[in-house]
C-alpha positions in Angstrom: 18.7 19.9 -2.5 18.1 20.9 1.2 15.7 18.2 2.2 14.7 15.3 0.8 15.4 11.4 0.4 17.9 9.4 -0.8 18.0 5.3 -1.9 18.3 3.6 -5.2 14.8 3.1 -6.5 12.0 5.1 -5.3 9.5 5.7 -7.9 7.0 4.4 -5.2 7.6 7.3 -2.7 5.4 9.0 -0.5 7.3 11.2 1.4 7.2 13.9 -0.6 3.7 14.6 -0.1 3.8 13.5 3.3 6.7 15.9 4.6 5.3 19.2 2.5 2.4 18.3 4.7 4.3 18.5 8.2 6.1 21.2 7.3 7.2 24.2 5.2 10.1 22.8 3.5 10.6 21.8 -0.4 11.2 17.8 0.2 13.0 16.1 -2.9 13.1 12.4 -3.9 16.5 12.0 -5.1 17.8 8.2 -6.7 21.2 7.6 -6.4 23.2 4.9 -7.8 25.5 2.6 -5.4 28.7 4.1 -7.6 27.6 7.4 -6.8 27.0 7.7 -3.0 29.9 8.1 -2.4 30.1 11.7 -3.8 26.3 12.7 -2.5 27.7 12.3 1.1 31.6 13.5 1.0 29.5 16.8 -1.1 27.4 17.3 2.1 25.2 19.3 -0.4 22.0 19.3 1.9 20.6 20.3 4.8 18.7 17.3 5.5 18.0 13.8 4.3 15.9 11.1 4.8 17.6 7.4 4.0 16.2 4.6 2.5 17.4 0.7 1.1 19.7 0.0 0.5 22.0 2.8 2.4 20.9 2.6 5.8 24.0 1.1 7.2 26.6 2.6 4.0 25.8 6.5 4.9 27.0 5.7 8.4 31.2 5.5 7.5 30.3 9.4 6.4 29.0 10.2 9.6 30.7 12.6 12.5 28.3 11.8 15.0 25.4 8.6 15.2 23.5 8.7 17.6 23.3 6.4 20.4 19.7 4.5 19.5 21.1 4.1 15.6 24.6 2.9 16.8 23.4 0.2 18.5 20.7 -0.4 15.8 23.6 -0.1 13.3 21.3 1.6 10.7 20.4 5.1 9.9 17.6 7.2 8.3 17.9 10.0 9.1 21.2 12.7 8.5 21.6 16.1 9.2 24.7 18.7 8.2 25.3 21.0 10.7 28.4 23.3 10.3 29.6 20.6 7.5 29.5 17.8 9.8 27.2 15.4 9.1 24.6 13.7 11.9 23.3 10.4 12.1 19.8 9.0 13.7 17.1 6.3 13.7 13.8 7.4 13.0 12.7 4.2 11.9 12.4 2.9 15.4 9.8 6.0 16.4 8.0 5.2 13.5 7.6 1.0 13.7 7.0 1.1 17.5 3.8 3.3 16.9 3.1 1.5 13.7 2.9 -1.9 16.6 1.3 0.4 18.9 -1.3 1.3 16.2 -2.7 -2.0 15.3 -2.7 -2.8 19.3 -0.2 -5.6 19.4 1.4 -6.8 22.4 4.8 -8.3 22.1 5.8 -8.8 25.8 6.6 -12.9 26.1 6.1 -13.1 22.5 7.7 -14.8 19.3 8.9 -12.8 16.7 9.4 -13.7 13.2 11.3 -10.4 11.3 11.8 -11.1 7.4 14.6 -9.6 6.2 18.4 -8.7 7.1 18.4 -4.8 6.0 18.6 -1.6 7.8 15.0 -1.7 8.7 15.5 -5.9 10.0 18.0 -4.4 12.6 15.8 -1.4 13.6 12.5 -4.4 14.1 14.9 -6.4 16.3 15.4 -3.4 18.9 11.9 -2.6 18.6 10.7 -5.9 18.9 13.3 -6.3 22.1 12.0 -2.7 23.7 8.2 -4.2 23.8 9.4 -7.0 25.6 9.2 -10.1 22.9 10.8 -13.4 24.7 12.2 -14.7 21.0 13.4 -12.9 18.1 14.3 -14.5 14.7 15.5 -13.0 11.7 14.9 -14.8 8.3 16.7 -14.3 5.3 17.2 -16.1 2.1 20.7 -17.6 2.8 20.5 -17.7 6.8 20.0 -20.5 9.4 16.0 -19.6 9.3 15.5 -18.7 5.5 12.0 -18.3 3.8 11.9 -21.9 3.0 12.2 -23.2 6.6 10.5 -20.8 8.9 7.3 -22.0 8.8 8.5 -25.5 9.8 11.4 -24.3 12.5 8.9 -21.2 14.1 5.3 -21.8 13.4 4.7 -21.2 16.6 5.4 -17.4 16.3 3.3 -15.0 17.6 4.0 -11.8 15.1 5.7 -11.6 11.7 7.2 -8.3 10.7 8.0 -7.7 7.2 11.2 -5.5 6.5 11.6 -7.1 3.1 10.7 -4.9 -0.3 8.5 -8.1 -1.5 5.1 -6.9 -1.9 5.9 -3.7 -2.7 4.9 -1.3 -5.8 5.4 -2.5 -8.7 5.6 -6.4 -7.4 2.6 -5.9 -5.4 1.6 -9.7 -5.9 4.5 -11.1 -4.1 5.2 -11.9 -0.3 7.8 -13.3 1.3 6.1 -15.5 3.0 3.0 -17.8 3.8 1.4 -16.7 6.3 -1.0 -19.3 6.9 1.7 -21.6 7.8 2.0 -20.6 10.8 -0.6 -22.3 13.9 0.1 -19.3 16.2 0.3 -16.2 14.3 -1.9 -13.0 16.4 -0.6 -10.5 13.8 1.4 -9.3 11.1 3.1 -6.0 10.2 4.7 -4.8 6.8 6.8 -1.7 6.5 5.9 -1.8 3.1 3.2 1.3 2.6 2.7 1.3 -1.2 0.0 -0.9 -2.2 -1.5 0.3 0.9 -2.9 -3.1 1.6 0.2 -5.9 0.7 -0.3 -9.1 -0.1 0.9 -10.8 3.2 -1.3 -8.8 5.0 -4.0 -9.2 3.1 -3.2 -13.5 3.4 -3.2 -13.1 6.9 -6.7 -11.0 7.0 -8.3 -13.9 5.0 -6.8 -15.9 8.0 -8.7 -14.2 10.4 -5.1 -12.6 11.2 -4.8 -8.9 12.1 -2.2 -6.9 10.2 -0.7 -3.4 9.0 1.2 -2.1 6.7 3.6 1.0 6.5 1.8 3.9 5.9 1.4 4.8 9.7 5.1 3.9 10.3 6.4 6.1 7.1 4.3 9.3 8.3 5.2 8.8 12.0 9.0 8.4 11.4 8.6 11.4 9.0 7.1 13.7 11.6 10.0 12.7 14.1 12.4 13.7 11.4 11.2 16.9 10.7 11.5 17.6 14.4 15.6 16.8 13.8 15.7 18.8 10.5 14.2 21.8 12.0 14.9 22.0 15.6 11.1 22.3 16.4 9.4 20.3 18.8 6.4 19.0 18.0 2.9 17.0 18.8 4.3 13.8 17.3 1.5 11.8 17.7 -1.6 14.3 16.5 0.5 15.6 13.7 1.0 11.3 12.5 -2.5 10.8 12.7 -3.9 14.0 10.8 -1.0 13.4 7.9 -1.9 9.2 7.8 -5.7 10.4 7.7 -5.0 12.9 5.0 -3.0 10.5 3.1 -5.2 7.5 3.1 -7.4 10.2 1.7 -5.3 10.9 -1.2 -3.7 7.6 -1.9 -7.2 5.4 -2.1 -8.6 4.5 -4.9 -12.4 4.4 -5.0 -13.4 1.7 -7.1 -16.8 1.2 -8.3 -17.9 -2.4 -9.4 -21.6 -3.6 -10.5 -23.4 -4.4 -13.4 -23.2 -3.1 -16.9 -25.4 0.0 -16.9 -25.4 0.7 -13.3 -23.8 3.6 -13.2 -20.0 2.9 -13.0 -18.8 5.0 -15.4 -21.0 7.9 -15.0 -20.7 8.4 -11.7 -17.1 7.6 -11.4 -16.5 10.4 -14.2 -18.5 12.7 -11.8 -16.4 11.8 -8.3 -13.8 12.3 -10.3 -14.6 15.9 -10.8 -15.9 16.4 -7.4 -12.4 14.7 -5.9 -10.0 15.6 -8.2 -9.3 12.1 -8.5 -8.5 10.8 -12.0 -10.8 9.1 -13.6 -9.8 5.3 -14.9 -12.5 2.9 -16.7 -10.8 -0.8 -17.6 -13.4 -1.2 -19.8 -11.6 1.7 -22.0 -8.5 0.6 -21.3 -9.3 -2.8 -23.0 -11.1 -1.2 -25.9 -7.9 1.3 -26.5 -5.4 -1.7 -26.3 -7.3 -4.6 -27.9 -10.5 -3.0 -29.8 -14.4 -3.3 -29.3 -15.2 -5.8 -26.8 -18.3 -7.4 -28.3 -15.6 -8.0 -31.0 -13.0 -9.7 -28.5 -16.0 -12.1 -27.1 -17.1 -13.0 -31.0 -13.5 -14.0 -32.3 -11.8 -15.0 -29.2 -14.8 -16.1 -26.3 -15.1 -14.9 -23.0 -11.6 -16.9 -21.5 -9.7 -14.8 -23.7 -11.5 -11.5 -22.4 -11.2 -12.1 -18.9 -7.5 -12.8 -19.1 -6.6 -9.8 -21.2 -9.3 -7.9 -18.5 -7.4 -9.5 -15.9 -4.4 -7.4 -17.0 -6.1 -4.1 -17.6 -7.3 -4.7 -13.6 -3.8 -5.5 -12.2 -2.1 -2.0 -13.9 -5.1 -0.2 -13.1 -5.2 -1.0 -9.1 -1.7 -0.3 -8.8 -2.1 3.5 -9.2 -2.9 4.9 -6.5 -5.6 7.9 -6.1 -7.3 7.2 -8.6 -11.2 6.5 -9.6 -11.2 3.6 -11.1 -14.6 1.4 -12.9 -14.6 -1.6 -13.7 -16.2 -4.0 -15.7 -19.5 -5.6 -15.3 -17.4 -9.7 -14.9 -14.2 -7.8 -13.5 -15.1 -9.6 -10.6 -15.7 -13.0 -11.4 -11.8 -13.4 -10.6 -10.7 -13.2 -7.0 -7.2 -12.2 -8.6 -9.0 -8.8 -9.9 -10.8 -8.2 -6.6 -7.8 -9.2 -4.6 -5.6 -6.8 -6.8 -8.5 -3.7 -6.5 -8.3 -3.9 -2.8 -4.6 -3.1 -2.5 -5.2 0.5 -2.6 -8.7 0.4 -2.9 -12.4 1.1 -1.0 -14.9 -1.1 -3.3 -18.4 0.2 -3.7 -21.1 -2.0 -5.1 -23.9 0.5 -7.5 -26.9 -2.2 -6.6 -29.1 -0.6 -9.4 -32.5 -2.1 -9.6 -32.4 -4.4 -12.3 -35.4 -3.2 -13.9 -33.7 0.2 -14.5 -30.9 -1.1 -15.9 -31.2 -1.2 -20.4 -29.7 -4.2 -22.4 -27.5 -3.0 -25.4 -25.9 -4.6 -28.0 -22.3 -3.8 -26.8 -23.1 -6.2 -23.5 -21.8 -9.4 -25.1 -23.6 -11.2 -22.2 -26.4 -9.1 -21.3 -27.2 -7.9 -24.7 -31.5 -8.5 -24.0 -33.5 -8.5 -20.4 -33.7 -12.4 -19.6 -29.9 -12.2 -20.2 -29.4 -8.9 -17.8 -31.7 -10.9 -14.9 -29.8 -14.2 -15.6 -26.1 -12.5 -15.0 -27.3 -10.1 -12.3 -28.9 -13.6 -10.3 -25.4 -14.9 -10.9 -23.2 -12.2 -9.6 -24.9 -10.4 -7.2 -23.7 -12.6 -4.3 -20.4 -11.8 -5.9 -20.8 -8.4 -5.6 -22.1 -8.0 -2.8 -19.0 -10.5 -1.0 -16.6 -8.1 -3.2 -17.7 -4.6 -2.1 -16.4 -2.8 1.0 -19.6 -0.8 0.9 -22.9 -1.0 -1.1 -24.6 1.9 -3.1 -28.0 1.8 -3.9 -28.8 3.8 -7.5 -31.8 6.0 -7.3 -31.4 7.5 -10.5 -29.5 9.9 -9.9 -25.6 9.9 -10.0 -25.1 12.9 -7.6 -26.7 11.3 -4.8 -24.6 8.5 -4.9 -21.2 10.2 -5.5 -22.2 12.2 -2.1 -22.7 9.2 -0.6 -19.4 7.4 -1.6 -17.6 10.3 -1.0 -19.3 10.5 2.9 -17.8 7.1 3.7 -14.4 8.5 2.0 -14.3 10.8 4.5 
């Protein structure tokens, strides 16, 4: 390959559609076992790579020439081969300091709490030390400050940055740590871009704590790369916010919640069309796996059907760009909502409820008292749920425009 990246498991990545979209370049994602990096560097059979976990720190033995800001970080992302010589550098560190920069923290005088021991640990510390924190502490799992500690030893700590891989696609229900543990905490940041929301940050937020993930950093450090790999110079900063903004664009999922015969999957089939977007309905994805669902409630009840709805909400939310319906009770669970907002903008379709017709397949709005009864009981559900609320008019154009307005 000429450009691309390199690391052991990276089904999750983003930066192939994020470097085709700085520059001109075919960008690979190439997965390389521990046994066999070896070979892939002493081969020097690229022009360009970008480095990820876990060979940040192993590439650099290979290396002619690190530079100066990666040496003293003691992990590199990014290589070059120039002439058969091979070129280390940091990009990571462009990339996290406007990631902090982003969500307007100020570290000068500050605590900071960095999870993790990795390649990307090393390059928070210097970053965390160029903005001017007082106090920097690293937690690991076997260290003096571990995950099982922290809160007790620093929860006085200003920031918590995430370097860790907890949290991130397909364990998107994990995190490292508890947030809310700590009295002091002004803000956290993840690397982790994929769920675009994690789950610490997303504890934090229902803390009344400010926090970002990676996606910013990922796009910023990738810009500053392509600048090495081509020898360009370029507007670092407008070029990272038109790639993030066109990303978020791509990688959201618009998820439509509301009652049964609102609309959901009609207009979702229709954004879909308009967007490009694929088109997911859980509803399907229950009936496919376990049969019809008035069946489900009549031999098992409605326990069984949430948890087995439950499931077909958590692998649904984890794709990414995707329209995605949902069922009428999908969000009696805060697990399905929490899971939906990962990598997703929830609208609510607030039909009137007197346009809305009770069928037989509705296990519990299968007549009109039944459809007022559930809609009194959810709506303030709904309503707390959605990111954005749609009323229906009757027509399913109008409201995909709409969605797709506040999309943009």
């Amino acid at each position: 390959m000429k450009y691309g990246l390199i690391g052991e498991k990276l089904g999750h990545s983003f930066s192939k559609a994020i470097h085709e979209s700085i520059a001109d370049y075919t960008y690979e994602i190439k997965e390389i076992a521990k046994g066999d990096l070896d070979f892939f560097m002493k081969e020097k059979s690229f022009l360009g790579i970008n480095v990820t976990i876990p060979y940040k720190s192993a590439v650099i033995p290979y290396l002619d020439f690190i530079d100066a800001n990666a040496e003293k970080i003691g992990a590199v992302n990014t290589v070059v081969c120039r002439d058969g010589r091979l070129y280390g550098y940091n990009t990571d560190f462009g990339g996290m300091k406007a990631l902090i920069e982003k969500a307007g923290f100020d570290f000068i005088g500050s605590k900071v709490l960095i999870l993790g021991s990795g390649g990307t640990s090393k390059t928070a510390n210097a970053v965390a030390e160029s903005l001017g924190a007082k106090q920097i502490i690293t937690v690991s799992r076997s260290g003096e400050v571990n995950y099982d500690n922290a809160h007790i030893l620093h929860k006085d700590c200003d920031y918590i940055i995430n370097t860790t891989p907890c949290g991130m696609y397909p364990n998107n229900e994990t995190a490292a740590i508890d947030p809310s543990l700590f009295t002091c905490l002004k803000g956290i940041v993840d690397a982790v871009y994929n769920p675009l929301e994690t789950t610490l940050v997303r504890l934090g937020r229902e803390k009344g704590i400010r926090g970002e993930t990676g996606l910013y950093m990922l796009v910023a450090q990738a810009v500053l790369a392509c600048e090495i790999f081509t020898g360009r110079s370029l507007d670092v900063k407008s070029i990272t916010d038109e790639v993030f903004a066109k990303m978020l664009r791509e990688k959201q999922n618009i998820v439509l919640i509301g009652m049964p015969g609102s609309g959901k999957s009609t207009i979702g089939r229709l954004l879909g069309e308009i967007s490009g977007k694929h088109f997911i309905d859980t509803d399907d994805m229950i009936t496919e796996k376990h049969g019809v669902i008035s069946e489900i409630f009549a031999q098992h009840g409605e326990g069984y059907f949430r948890d087995i709805e439950a499931e077909a909400v958590r692998e649904a939310a984890k794709k990414s760009g995707m329209i995605i319906a949902t069922g009428g009770g999908a969000i009696l669970r805060k697990e399905n909502v929490d899971a939906l907002k990962q990598n997703g903008v929830i609208f609510f379709l607030n039909r009137p409820i007197e346009d809305i017709m009770p069928t037989s397949d509705r296990p519990l709005s299968s007549d009109f008292e039944a459809l007022k009864k559930r809609f009194s009981e959810r709506y303030d559900k709904y309503k707390a749920a959605g990111d954005h609320e749609i009323f229906i008019d009757g027509n399913p154009e109008n409201a995909a425009k709409k969605i797709l307005e506040i999309m943009k």
